[in-house]
N, C-alpha and C positions, 0 to 999 in steps of 0.2 A: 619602481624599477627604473634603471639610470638609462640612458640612449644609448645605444649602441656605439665604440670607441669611432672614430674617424682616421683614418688611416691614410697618411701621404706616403709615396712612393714615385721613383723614378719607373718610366713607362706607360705606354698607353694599353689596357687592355686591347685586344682587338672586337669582344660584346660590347667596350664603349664609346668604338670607332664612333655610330651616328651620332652619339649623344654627345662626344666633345664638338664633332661637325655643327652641331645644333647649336654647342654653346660657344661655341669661338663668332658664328655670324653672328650670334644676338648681342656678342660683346663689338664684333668690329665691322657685321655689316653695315651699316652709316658711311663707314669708311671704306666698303672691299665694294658699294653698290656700284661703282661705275665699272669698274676690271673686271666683277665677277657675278654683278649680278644679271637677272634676278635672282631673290633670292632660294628659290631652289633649284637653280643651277651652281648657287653659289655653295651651299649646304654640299650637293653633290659632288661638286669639285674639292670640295675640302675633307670629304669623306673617304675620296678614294685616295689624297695625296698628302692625310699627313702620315710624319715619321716619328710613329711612336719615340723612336731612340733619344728624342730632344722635344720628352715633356716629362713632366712632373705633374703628377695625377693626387687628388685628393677623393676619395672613396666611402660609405658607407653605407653596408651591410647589399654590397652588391651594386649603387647607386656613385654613378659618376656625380658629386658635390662641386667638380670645380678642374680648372687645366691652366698648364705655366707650360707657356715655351721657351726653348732658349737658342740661339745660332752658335756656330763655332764654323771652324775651316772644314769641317767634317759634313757637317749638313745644319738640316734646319727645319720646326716643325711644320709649316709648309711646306711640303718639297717639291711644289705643281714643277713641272716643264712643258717646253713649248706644246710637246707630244697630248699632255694632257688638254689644254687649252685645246687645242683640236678636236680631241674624242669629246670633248664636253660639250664648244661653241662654234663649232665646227674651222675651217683653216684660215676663211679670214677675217673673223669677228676675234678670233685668237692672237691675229697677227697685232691690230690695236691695244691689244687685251694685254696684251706681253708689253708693248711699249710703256703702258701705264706700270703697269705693276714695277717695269723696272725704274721710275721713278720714288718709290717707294723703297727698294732694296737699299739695305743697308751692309758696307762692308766688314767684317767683325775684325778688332783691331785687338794686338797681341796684348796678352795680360788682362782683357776684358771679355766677358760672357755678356755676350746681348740677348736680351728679353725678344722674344716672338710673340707678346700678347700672355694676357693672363684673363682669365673668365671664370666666374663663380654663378652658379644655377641660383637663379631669384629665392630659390626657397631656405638657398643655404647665406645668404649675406648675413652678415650681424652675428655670423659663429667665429667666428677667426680661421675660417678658411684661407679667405684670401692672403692672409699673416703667417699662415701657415705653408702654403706655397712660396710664399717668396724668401721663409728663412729656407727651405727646401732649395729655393735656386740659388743661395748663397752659398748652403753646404756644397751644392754639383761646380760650382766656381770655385770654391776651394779645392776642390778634388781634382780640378782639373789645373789648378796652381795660377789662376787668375788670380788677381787682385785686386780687381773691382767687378758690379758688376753694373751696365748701362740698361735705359730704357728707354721711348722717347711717347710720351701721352700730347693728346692733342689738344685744342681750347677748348673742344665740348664736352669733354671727358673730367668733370672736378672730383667727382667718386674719388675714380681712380686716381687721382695725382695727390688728392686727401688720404686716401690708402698708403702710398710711398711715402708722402713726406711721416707719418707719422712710423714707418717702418725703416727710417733713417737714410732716405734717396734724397739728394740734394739738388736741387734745381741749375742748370747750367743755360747753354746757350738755346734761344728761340728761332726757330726755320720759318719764314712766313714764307706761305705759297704765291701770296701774290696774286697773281692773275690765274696762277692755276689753283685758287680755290674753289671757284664753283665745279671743279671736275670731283674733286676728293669731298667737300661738304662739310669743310674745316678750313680755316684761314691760317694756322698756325702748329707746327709742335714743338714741344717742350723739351730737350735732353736733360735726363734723369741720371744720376750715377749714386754707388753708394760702394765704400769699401769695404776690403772681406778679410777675412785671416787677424794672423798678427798683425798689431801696429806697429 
């Protein structure tokens, strides 16, 4: 009997709100531990504030396999605000918390879709999930008349930047943090683009 089909789609269920919350820290707590964690504050805060609208969900037979996010001028799959940061870490562990995070935010620039992170559950790697969401984020950049779209992976992350290059993401310029590396637990990211549509 063959596996059950694996189904990508635009949207986040909302039964598997925890389970992307779960699988977005395991991909990028390393990186979200200083802003947001620990980490189940950090799970928490990302449970109750992402937006479905700007993800790309990989699925089967009921079972979140994997999550692609993307920004535009519209929103973005994180969408904490200050407000949240509050209810969460309460007003002035928030108010740092916010400072941080806004060093990390990235502006979305026209004719390009930027990546929010991508995460694939340990059990699902080595199927073409992760392959499978990011030609998904290329179709939603197409559709939204982009023509490229960007990401930016860090130095500790090879997985993933072996993932893009081999899904035709081309390497661009390196951000080194500098002195603010030990805040984030990364020295370096990497900008990623790949083009969509006609040539």
């Amino acid at each position: 009997m063959s596996a059950a089909p694996i189904t990508v789609r635009r949207g986040l269920c909302e039964t598997h709100r925890s389970a992307a919350a779960a699988l977005y820290w395991a991909a990028f707590g390393a990186k979200l531990a200083r802003p947001l964690g620990p980490s189940s504050s950090g799970i928490a805060f990302l449970r109750k504030t992402l937006d479905g609208r700007f993800a790309i969900t990989a699925v089967r037979e009921g079972e979140l396999l994997g999550i692609a996010g993307f920004k535009t001028a519209e929103g973005t799959l994180i969408a904490g605000e200050f407000k949240d940061l509050v209810a969460t870490y309460g007003r002035f562990s928030a108010v740092w918390r916010a400072a941080i995070l806004m060093l990390l935010d990235r502006t979305p620039e026209a004719g390009v879709l930027t990546m929010d992170g991508i995460a694939v559950a340990p059990s699902a790697r080595g199927r073409g999930v992760g392959t499978r969401l990011l030609g998904a984020i290329g179709e939603e950049a197409i559709a939204q008349g982009a023509t490229s779209v960007r990401l930016d992976v860090i130095d500790t992350n090879p997985r993933a930047q072996a993932l893009y290059v081999r899904n035709g993401f081309v390497a661009g310029k390196t951000q080194h943090l500098g002195p603010l590396a030990p805040l984030f637990g990364f020295s370096s990211a990497l900008t990623m683009r790949k083009s969509v549509g006609p040539a």
